[in-house]
C-alpha positions as CSV (number, residue, x, y, z in Angstrom):
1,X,42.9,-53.4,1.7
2,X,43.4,-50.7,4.4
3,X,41.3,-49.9,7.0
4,X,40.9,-46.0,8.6
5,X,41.2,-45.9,11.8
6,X,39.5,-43.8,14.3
7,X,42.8,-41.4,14.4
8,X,42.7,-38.7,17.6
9,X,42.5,-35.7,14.4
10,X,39.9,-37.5,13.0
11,X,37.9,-37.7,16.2
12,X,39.1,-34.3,17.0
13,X,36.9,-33.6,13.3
14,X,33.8,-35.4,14.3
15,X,33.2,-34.5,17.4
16,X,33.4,-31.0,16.0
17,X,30.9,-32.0,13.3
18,X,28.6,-33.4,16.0
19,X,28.5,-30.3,18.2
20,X,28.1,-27.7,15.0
21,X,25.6,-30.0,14.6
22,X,23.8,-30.0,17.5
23,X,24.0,-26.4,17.8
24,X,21.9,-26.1,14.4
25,X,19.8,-28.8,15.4
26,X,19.0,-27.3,19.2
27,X,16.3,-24.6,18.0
28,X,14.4,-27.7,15.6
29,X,14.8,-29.9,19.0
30,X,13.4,-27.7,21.4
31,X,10.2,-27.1,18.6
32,X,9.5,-30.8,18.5
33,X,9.7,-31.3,22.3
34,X,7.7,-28.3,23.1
35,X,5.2,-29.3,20.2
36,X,4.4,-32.6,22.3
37,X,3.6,-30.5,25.9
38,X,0.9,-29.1,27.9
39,X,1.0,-25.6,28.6
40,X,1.9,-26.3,32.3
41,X,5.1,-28.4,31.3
42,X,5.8,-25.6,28.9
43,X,6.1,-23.0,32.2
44,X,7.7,-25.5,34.3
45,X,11.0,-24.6,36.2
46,X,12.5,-27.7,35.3
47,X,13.8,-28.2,31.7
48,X,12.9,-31.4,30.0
49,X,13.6,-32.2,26.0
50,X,10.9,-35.3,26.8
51,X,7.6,-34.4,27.3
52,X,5.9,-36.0,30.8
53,X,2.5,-36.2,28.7
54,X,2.5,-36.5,25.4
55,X,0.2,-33.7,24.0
56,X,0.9,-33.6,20.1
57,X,-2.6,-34.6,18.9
58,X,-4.5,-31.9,21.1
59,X,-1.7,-29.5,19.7
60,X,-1.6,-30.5,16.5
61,X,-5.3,-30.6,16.3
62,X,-5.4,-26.9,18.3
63,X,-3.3,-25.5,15.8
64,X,-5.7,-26.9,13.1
65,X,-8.2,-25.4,14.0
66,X,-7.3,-22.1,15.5
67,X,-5.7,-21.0,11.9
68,X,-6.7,-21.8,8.3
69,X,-3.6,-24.1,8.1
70,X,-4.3,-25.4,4.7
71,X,-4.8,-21.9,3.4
72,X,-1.5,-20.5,5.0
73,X,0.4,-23.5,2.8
74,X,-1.2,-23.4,0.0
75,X,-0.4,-19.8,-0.2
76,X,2.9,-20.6,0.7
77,X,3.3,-23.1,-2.6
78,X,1.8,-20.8,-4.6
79,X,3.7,-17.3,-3.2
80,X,7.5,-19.8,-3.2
81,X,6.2,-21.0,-6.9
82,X,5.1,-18.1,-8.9
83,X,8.3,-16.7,-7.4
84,X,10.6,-19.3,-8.1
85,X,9.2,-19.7,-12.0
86,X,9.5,-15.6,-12.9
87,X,13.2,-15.8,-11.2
88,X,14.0,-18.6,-13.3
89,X,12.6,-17.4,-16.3
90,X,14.3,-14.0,-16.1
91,X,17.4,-15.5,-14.9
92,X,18.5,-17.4,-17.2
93,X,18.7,-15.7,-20.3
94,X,19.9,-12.8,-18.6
95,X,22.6,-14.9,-17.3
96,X,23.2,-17.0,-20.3
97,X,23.5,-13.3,-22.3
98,X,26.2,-12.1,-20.1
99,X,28.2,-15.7,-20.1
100,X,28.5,-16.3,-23.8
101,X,27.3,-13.2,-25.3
102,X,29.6,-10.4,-26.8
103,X,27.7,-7.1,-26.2
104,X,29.2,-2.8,-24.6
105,X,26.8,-3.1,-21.6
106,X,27.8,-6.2,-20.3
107,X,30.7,-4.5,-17.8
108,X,27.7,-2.3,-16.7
109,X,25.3,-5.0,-15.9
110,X,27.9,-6.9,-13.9
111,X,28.0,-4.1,-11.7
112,X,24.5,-3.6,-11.7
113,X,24.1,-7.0,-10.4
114,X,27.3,-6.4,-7.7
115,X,25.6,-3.2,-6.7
116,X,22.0,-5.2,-6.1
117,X,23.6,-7.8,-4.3
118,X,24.8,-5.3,-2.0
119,X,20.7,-3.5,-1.7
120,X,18.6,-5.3,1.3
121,X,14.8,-5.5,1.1
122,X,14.3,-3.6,3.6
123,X,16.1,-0.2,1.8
124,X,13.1,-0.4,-1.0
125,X,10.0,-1.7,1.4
126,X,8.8,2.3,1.6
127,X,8.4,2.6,-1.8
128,X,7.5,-0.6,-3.0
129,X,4.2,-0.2,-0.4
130,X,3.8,3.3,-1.6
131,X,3.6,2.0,-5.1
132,X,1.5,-0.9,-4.4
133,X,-1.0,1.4,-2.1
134,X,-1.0,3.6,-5.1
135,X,-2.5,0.9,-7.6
136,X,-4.5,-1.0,-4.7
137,X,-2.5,-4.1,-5.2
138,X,-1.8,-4.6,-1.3
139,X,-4.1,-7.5,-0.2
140,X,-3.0,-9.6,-3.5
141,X,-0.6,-12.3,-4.3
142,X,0.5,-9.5,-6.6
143,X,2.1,-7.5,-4.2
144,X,3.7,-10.6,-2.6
145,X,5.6,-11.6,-5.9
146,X,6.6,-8.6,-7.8
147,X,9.4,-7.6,-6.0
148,X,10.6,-10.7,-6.2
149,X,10.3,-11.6,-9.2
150,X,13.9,-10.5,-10.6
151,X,16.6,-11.9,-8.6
152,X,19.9,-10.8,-9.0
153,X,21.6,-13.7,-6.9
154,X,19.7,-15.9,-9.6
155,X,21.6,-14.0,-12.4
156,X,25.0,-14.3,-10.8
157,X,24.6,-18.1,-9.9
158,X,23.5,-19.3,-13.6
159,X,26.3,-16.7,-15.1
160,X,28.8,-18.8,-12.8
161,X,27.5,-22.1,-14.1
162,X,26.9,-21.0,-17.6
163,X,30.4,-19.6,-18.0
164,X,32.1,-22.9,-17.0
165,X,29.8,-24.9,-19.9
166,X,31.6,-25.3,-23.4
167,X,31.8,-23.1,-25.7
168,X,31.7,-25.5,-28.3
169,X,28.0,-26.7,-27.6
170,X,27.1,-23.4,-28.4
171,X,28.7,-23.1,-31.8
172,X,27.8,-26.4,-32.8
173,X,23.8,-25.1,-31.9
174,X,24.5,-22.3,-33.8
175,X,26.1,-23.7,-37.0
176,X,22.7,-26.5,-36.6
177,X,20.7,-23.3,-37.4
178,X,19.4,-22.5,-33.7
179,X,18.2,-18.9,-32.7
180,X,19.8,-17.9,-29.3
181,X,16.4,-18.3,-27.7
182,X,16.2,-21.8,-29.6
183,X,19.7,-22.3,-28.0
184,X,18.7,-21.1,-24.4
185,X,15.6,-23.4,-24.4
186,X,17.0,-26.9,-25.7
187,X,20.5,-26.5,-24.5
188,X,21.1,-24.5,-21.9
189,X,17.8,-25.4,-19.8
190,X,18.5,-29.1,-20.3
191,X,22.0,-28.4,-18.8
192,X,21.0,-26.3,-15.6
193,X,18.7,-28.3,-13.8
194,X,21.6,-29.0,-11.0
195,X,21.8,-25.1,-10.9
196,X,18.4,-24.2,-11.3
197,X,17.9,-27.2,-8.3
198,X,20.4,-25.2,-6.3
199,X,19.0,-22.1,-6.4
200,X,15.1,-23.4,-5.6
201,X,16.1,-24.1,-2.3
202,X,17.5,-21.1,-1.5
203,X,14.9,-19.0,-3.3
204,X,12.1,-21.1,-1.3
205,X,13.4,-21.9,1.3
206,X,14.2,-17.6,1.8
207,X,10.6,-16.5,0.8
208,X,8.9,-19.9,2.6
209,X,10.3,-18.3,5.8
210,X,9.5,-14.5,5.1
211,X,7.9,-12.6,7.6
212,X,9.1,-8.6,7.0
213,X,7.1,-8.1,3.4
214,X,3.9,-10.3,3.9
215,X,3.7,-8.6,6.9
216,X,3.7,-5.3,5.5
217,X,1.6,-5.3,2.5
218,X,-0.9,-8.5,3.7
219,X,-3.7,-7.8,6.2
220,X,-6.4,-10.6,5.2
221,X,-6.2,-14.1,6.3
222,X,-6.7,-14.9,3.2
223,X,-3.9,-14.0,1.5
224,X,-1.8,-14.5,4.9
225,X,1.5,-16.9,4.4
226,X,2.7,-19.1,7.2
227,X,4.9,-17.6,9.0
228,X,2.4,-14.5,8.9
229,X,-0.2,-16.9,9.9
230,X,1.5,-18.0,12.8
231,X,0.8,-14.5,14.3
232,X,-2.6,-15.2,14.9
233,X,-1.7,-17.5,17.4
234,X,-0.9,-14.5,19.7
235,X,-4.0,-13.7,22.1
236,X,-3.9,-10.3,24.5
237,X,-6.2,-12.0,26.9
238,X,-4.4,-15.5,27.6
239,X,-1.0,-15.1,26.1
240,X,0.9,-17.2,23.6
241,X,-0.2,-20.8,23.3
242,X,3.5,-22.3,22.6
243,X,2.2,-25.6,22.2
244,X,-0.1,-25.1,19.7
245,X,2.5,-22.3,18.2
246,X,5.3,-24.8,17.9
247,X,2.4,-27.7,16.3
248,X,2.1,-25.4,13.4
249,X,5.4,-24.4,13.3
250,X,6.8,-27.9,12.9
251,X,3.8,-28.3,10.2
252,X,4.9,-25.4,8.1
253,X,8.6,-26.2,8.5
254,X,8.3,-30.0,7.3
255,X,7.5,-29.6,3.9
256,X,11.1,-27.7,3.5
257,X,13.0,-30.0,5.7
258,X,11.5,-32.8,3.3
259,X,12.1,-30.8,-0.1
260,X,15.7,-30.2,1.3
261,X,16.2,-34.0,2.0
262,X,14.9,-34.8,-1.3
263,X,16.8,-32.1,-3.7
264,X,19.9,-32.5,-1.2
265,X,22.1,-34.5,-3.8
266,X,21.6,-32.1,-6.7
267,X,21.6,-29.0,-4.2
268,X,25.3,-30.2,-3.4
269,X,25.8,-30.8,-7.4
270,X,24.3,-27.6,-8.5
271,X,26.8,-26.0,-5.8
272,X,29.9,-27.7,-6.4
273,X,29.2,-27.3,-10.4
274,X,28.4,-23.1,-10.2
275,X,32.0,-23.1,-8.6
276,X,33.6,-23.7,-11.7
277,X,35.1,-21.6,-13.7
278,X,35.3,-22.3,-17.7
């Protein structure tokens, strides 16, 4: 048996590790110790990670009841969801059409997909709201969705995966009689989930955090998300109460930090896998 040792590179690597790290981690830090102060040890001159009174109940409790917390997440769930499923159901035939499919147009929708990589929300927000004003869909977990609801990342993540699967399993489903939807259904969807896992995090975890669009076409608390709900913790009269603002935030960011700990195995699977290249 051979033992590592703790060779000067491989300290060299950790304690690179350790800083990146920490860097990441600072901004999550700093939200957790000013979560647990009074407003008076926010504003302090002196700069300390541990609170001198612990203040999280009042906080947590403050930012309970200044905003409809469980509102802002369950419309977060169901925003992240409804987006997630319409992705993933347009996704992946597209993709699977374009892997192992023999059509003219496929050239042409690769670079259709290149070029949309390439297009920012923020270059169709004008005339998304103008459409949506148009049909009096603003106010409406209708206008939060749509434009979301075809993702061309999703396409060119499942076409990477897809094209590194076999193309023996799909003969073989073929010669058993399956129609290509048959085949896209119970074979390729069984296949995916590392993939499809993959991708949820990065499609929630992008429109969990989304600020620009809800804050454009939403202006009813009902319909508010949570990072649009953490607005309202802003008052003209007595300024920002960070406390309570950094309570809710570490509310409304658990959730992910969980789903992330949770999906993290096949997240680094689905990854790894949509590297490959058949």
């Amino acid at each position: 048996m051979t033992s590592v040792g703790f060779t000067p590179g491989r300290i060299l690597r950790l304690l690179l590790l350790i800083s990146g790290a920490l860097v990441f981690l600072a901004p999550y830090i700093f939200m957790i110790s000013t979560a647990g102060k009074a407003q008076d040890d926010i504003f302090t001159s002196a700069l300390k990670l541990i609170p001198t009174h612990l203040f999280y109940v009042e906080n947590i409790t403050h930012a309970l009841s200044k905003v409809p917390m469980g509102t802002l997440l369950w419309n977060g769930v169901l925003v992240c969801g409804l987006i997630f499923f319409f992705q993933v159901l347009i996704a992946i035939p597209c993709a699977y059409a374009m892997a192992k499919l023999k059509f003219r147009a496929a050239r042409t929708m690769m670079v259709l997909i290149m070029l949309g990589l390439l297009i920012p929300i923020h270059a169709t927000a004008l005339p998304l709201y103008v459409a949506f004003n148009s049909l009096s869909l603003l106010n409406s977990y209708t206008a939060l969705v749509a434009p979301f609801s075809i993702s061309v990342f999703a396409i060119f993540m499942f076409l990477q995966f897809f094209r590194a699967m076999p193309d023996d399993l799909i003969h073989a489903a073929r010669l058993d009689g399956m129609s290509e939807l048959g085949i896209v259904a119970r074979v390729i969807v069984p296949n995916a989930w590392p993939a499809v896992t993959a991708f949820a995090i990065f499609s929630v975890v992008a429109h969990w955090n989304d600020l620009y669009w809800p804050l454009i076409v939403i202006s009813k608390q009902d319909y508010a998300t949570p990072p649009l709900g953490l607005m309202y913790f802003r008052a003209a009269e007595a300024g920002d109460d960070y406390g309570a603002l950094m309570a809710a935030t570490l509310i409304i960011t658990l959730p992910l930090v969980v789903a992330f700990l949770l999906a993290q195995k096949r997240f680094v699977e689905g990854i790894t896998m949509t590297g490959l290249k058949g």
